[in-house]
N, C-alpha and C positions, 0 to 999 in steps of 0.2 A: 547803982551805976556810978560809975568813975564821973569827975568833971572835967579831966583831962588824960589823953593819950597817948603815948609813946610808938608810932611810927617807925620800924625800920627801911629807910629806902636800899637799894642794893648800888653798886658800885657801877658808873655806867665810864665804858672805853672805848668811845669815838671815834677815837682818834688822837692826834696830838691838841689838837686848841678843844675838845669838848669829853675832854675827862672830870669826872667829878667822884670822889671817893663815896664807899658806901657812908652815911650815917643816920644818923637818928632825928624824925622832929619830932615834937610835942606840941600836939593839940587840943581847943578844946570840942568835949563830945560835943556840943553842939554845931561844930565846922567841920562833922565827920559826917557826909549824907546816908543814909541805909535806901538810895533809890532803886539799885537792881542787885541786892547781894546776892554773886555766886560763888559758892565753894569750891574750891578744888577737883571734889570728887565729882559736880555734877554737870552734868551737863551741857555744854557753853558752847556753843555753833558759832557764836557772832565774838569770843574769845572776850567777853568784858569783863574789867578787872578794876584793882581801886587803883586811881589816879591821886597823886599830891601834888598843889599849886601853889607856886607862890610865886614872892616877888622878891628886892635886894633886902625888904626886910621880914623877911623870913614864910611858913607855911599860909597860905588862906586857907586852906581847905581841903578836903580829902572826897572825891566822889567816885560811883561807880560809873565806869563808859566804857566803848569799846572801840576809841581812837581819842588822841591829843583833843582832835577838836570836838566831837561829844562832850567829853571832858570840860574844856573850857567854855561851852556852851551851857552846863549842866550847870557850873560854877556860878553862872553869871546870873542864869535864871533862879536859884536859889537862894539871891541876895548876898553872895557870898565874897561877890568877886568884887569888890566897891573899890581894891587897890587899883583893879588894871583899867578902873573904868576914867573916860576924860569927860569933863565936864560939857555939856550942853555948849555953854558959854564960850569955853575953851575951844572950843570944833569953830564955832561963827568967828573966834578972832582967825585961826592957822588960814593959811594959801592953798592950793591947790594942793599943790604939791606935797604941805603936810598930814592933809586930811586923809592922800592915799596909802601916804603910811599907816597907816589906823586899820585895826583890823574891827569888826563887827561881829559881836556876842550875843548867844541867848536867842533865846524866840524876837525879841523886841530890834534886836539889831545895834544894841548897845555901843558904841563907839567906845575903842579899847588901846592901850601904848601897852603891848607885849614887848619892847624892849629891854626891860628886866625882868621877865616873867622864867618862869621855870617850872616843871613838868616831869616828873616822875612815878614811870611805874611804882607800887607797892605789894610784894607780896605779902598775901596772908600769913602770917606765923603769930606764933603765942597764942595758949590755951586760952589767954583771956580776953585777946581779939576776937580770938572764932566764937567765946561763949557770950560777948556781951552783941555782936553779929547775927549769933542768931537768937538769941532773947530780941531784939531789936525787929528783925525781921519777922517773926513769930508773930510780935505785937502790931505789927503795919507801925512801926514806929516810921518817923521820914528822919529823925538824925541819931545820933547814940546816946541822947542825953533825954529828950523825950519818953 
C-alpha cells in the first residue's frame, strides 16, 4: 500500500463567485476512509460516492456519504475533522449570536466554523484507486493504509 494518494477532483461551474477549476490533492492513506466503498458498476440507490474535505489549508480527508452533510459528519466522527472543529473553550467565550453561526458535527454534536471548509465530489478513476479500494474493502479495512 501507498502512504499517500493523489485525488483528482473534477472542475465545479456555479456560477460566477463558486467556480473552482478541476485539480488534484494528495493525501495520506490514512485520511482516506474505506466506510461504504461503492463502485461504479454497482449498485447504489442512496447515490454515495467519495467526498473530499478541507479547509484554506488544504484536503482533511476523503470519505464515503451520500450528501455534504453525511460527509461532513462521517469526517468528524472519524477523528478526521479536528481543522473545522472549535474549541470547547472557545464556544463558552462567543455571544449568542456567534455560537449560531457554528454548525454541529458527527454523532457527538461537535461545534464546527465551516467558513473555510470545502467539499468536493470525487470521482473514482485510476486503476490504482479502484485496486488499492478494493483490496481495502475486501480486507474490512476502515482507511487505505490499514
Amino acid at each position: 500500500m501507498k502512504s499517500k494518494y493523489t485525488l483528482q477532483l473534477p472542475a465545479v461551474n456555479g456560477g460566477p463567485f463558486n467556480c473552482r477549476p478541476a485539480d488534484a490533492v494528495e493525501i495520506p492513506a490514512e485520511r482516506i476512509l474505506c466506510n461504504n466503498v461503492v463502485f461504479p458498476w454497482e449498485f447504489n440507490p442512496h447515490k454515495v460516492q467519495l467526498f473530499v474535505i478541507g479547509n484554506e489549508f488544504g484536503a482533511l480527508g476523503a470519505v464515503w456519504a451520500d450528501c455534504d452533510q453525511d460527509a461532513l459528519d462521517e469526517l468528524v466522527n472519524a477523528g478526521l475533522g479536528d481543522g473545522l472543529l472549535v474549541a470547547e473553550e472557545d464556544v463558552a467565550k462567543m455571544d449568542d449570536d456567534e455560537r449560531e453561526e457554528l454548525s454541529h458535527l458527527g454523532n457527538a454534536g461537535e461545534a464546527a466554523n465551516l467558513d473555510h471548509a470545502w467539499i468536493r465530489e470525487c470521482p473514482l478513476t485510476g486503476t490504482e484507486l479502484f485496486c488499492a479500494f478494493a483490496e481495502a474493502r475486501g480486507a474490512g479495512q476502515s482507511t487505505l493504509d490499514n
